[in-house]
C-alpha positions in Angstrom: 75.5 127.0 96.9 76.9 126.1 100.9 80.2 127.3 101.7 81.5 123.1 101.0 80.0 123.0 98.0 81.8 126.2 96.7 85.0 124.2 98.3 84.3 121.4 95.7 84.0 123.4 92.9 87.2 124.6 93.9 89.0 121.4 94.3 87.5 120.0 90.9 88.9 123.0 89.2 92.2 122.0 90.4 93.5 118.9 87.8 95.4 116.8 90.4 96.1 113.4 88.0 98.9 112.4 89.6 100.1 115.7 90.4 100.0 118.8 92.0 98.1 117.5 94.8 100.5 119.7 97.5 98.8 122.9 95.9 95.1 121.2 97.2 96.6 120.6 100.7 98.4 124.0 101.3 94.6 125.7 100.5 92.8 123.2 102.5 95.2 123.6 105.4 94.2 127.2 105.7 90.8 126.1 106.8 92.4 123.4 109.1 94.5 126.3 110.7 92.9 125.5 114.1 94.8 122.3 113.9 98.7 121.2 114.4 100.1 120.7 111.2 102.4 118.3 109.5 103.8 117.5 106.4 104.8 114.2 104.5 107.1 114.1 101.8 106.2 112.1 98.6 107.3 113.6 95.6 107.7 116.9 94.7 104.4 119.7 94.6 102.9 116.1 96.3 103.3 116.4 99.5 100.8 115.3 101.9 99.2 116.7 104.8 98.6 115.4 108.9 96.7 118.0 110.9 95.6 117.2 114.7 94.1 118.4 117.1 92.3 117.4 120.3 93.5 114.0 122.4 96.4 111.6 121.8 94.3 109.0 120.3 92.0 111.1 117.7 89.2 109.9 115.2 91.2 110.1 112.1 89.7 111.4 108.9 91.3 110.6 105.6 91.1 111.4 101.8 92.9 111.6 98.7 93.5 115.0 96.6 94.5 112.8 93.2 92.0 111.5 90.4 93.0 109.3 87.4 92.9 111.1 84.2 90.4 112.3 81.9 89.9 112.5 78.4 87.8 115.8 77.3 86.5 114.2 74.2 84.8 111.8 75.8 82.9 114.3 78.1 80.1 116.6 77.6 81.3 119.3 79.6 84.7 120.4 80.8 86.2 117.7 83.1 87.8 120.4 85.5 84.9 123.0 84.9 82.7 121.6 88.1 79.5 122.6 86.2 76.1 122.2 88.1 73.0 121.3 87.0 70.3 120.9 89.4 71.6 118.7 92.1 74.3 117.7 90.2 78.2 118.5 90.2 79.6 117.5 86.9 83.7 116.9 86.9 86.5 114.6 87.4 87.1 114.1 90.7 83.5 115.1 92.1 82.7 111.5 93.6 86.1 110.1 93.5 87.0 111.7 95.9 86.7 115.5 96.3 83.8 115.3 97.4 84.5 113.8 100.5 87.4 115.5 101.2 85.7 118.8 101.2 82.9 117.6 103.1 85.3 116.3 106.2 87.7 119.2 105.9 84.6 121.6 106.8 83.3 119.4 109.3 86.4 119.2 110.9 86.9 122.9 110.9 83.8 123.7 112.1 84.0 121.1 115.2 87.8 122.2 116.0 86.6 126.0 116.3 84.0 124.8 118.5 84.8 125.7 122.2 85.0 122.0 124.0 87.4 119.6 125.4 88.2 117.7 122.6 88.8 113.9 122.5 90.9 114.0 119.2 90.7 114.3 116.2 93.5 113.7 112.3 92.9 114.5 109.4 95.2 112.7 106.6 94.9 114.4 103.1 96.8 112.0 100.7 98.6 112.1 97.1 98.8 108.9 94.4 96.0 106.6 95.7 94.8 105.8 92.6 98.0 104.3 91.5 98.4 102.0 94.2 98.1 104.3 97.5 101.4 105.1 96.8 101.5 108.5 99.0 100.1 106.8 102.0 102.9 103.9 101.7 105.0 106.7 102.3 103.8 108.3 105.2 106.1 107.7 108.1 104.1 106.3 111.2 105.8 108.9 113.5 103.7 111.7 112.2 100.5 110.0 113.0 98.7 109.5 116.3 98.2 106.0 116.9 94.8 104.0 118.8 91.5 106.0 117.3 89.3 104.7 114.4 89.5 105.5 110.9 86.6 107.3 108.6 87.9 107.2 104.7 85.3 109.4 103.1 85.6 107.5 99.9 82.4 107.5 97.8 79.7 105.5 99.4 76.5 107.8 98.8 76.4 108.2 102.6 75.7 104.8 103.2 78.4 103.3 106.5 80.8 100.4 104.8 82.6 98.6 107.1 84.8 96.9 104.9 86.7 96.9 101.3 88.3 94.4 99.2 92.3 94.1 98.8 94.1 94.7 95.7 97.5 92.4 95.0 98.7 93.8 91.5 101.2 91.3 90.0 103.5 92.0 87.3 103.9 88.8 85.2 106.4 88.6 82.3 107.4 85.9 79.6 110.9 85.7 77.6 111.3 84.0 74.3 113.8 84.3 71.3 113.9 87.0 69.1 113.5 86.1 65.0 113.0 87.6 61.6 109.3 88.3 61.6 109.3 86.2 58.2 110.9 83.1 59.7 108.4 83.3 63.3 109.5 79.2 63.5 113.1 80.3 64.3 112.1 82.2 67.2 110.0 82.0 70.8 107.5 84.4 70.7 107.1 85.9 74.1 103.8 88.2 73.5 101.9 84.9 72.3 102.9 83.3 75.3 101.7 85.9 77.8 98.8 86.5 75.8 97.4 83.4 76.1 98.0 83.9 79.9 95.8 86.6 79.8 93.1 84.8 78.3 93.6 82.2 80.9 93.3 84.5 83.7 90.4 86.7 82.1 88.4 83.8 81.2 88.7 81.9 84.7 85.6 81.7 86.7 86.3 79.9 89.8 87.9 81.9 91.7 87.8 82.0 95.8 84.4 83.8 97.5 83.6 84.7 100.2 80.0 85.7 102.0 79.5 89.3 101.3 82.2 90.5 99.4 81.7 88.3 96.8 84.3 86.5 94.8 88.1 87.2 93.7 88.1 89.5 90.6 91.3 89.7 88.0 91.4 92.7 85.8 94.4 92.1 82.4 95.0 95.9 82.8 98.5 96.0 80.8 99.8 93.8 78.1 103.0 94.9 76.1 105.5 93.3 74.7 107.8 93.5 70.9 109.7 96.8 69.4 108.4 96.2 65.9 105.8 94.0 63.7 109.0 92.2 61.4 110.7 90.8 65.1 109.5 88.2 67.3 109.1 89.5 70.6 111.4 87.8 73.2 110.1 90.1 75.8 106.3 90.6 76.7 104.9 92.0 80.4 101.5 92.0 82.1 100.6 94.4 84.7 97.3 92.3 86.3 94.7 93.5 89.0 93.8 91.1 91.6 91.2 91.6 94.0 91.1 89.9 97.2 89.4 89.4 100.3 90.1 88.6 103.4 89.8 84.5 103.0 91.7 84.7 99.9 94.9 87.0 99.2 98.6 86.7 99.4 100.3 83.4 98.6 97.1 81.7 98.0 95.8 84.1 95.4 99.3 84.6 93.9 99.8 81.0 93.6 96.8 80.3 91.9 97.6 83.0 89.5 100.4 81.2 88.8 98.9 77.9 87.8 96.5 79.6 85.3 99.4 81.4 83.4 101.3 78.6 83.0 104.4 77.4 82.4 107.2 80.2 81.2 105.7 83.1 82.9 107.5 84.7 86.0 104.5 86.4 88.3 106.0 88.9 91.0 104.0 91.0 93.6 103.6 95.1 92.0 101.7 96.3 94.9 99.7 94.7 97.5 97.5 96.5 99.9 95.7 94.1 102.4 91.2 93.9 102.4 90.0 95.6 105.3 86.8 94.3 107.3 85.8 95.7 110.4 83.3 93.4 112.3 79.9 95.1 112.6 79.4 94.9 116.2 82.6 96.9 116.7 81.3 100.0 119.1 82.8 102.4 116.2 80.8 101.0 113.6 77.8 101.6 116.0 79.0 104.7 116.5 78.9 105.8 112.8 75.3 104.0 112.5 74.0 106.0 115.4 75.7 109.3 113.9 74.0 108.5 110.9 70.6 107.8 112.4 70.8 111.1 114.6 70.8 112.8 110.9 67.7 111.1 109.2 70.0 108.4 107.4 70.4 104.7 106.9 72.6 103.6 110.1 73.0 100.4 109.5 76.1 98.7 107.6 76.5 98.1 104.3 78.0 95.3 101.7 81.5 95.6 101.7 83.3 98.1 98.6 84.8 96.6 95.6 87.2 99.0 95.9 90.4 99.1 97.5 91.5 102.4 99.9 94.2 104.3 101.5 92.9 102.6 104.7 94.7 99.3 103.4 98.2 101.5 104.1 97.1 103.5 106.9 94.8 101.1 108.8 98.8 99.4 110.5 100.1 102.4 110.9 97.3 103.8 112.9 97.5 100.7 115.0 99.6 100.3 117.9 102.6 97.4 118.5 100.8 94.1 119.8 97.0 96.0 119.2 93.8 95.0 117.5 93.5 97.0 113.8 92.1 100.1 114.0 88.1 100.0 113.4 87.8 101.6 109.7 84.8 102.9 107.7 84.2 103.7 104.9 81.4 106.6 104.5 81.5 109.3 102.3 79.0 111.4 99.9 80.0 110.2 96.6 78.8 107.9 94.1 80.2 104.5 94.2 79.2 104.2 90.5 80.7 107.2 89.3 84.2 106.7 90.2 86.5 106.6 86.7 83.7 107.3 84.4 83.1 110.1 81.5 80.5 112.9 82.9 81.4 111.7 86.6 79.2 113.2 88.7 78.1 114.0 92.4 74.8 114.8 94.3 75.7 118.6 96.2 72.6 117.8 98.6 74.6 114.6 99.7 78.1 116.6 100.6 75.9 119.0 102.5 74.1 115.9 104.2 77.8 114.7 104.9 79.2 117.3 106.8 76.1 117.4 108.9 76.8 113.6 109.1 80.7 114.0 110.2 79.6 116.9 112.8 77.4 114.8 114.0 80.0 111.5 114.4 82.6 113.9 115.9 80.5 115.5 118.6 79.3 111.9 119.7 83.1 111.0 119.7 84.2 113.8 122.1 81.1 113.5 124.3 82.4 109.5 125.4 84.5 109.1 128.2 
């Protein structure tokens, strides 16, 4: 196996849900060592890493170091075991997104060691993305360098995305009047309530669309609500997944949200990260394309991700006062299907092809003026 491939299997090995991602960015930044570091504090053994090197206004590469959990039993290998077979890299975390974050750690190593004037260039390794890019919320803005583009090496399978949806999580909660669960006339049951929210908003098809990224998507994700089957519940909450786009998100989508879970529900904002959608004659965008071309690729854009990514919190903080957004893509060797599934896997010929890819991106970016 290539020296990044032997990186992945390292990084798999590592079980980082929701924690420990600080041990992941202490290892990786021995192999950024070329680079200034910096550190961002989150939550303790999740601190996040800034490395720079080059200009004041550097391509920035980012990643996350967490996954979302696994359950063994469903599996037929090892989650954390990063077992190959053929082309294939079985484990949690192999598309989603370790992948990619071994893939531009090695390209950036290799182009920083690289004797040239550099014109710049970040890397951003992040904690708690997938519970609502909670690390990168954190980050303060006066650690990063502000004015370059943006490369998230979420899973794509090397193909250049432009742009992702939003995600507005709302937290929606019903109150009723606790009973006798023998007597449920004498009380207001708050669980029925909300429920039949949640079939409201699950079975709704007309939500906003827009050309491309398709249409508005609502995910019941959590529904809770009573301490015991003999009491009406006067309590009940839902945690609900909004996807948005840029036509259709804040007060519009929340609104709407609203109206289908009727009357005696309270619907408040949980997180809200903003779509991203960077236009596809943006020189960056052609940049990446011709980066990807140069390699024997597909350079032109893609449909826009599903997905939301830690671009939605970095993308303003990467932007200058009073500036246009910072042009983002989203290119990176994993497989957009595989992301949260049993037996998740990833192709190791398409990491290689990635840092090749990345090398290829950063020396066109230090060779323009």
């Amino acid at each position: 196996m290539s020296r990044v491939v032997d990186l992945l299997a390292d990084l798999v090995r590592a079980d980082t849900v929701a924690r420990d991602e600080a041990r992941l960015a202490r290892s990786l930044a021995e192999r950024l060592s070329g680079l200034s570091l910096a550190w961002a504090d989150f939550e303790p053994g999740r601190e996040q890493l800034v490395a720079r090197s080059g200009g004041e206004t550097p391509l920035t590469f980012t990643g996350h170091l967490d996954t979302v959990p696994a359950t063994p039993s469903d599996w037929s290998v090892d989650p954390w075991a990063a077992e190959v077979d053929g082309d294939r890299m079985v484990g949690r975390g192999t598309s989603d997104m370790k992948s990619g974050v071994a893939a531009l750690v090695e390209a950036v190593a290799a182009h920083v060691a690289d004797d040239h004037d550099c014109r710049g260039v970040q890397v951003v390794l992040t904690s708690g993305e997938e519970t609502g890019c909670d690390g990168a919320r954190r980050i303060p803005a006066s650690l990063l360098a502000q004015g370059g583009p943006l490369v998230v090496a979420e899973p794509t399978a090397n193909r250049l995305v432009p742009a992702h949806k939003g995600a507005h999580w709302m937290r929606l909660t019903a109150h009723g009047r606790a009973a006798h669960g023998s007597a449920p006339e004498l009380g207001d049951n708050a669980a029925v309530r909300l429920a039949r929210a949640a079939v409201a908003l699950h079975d709704f098809e007309d939500w906003p669309t827009q050309d491309g990224f398709g249409s508005v998507t609502a995910n019941v994700g959590v529904l809770r609500g009573g301490v015991q089957p003999n009491v009406v519940p006067d309590s009940a909450e839902m945690l609900l997944d909004v996807r948005t786009l840029p036509t259709a998100s804040g007060d519009a989508v929340r609104d709407l949200v609203r109206t289908l879970a009727g009357e005696g529900v309270e619907v408040a904002d949980h997180v809200v990260l903003p779509p991203v959608d960077t236009d596809t004659s943006d020189a960056f965008v052609g940049l990446v394309g011709e980066a990807l071309s140069a390699t024997g690729l597909d350079g032109s854009p893609g449909e826009p991700a599903r997905y939301f990514t830690d671009a939605s919190a970095l993308v303003p903080l990467l932007t200058p006062s009073a500036a246009p957004l910072a042009p983002t893509v989203v290119l990176g060797p994993g497989e957009p299907d595989q992301c949260h599934v049993a037996d998740e896997w990833c192709s190791v010929g398409k990491v290689d092809q990635a840092v090749e890819v990345y090398g290829e991106l950063l020396r066109r970016w230090c060779a323009q003026p």
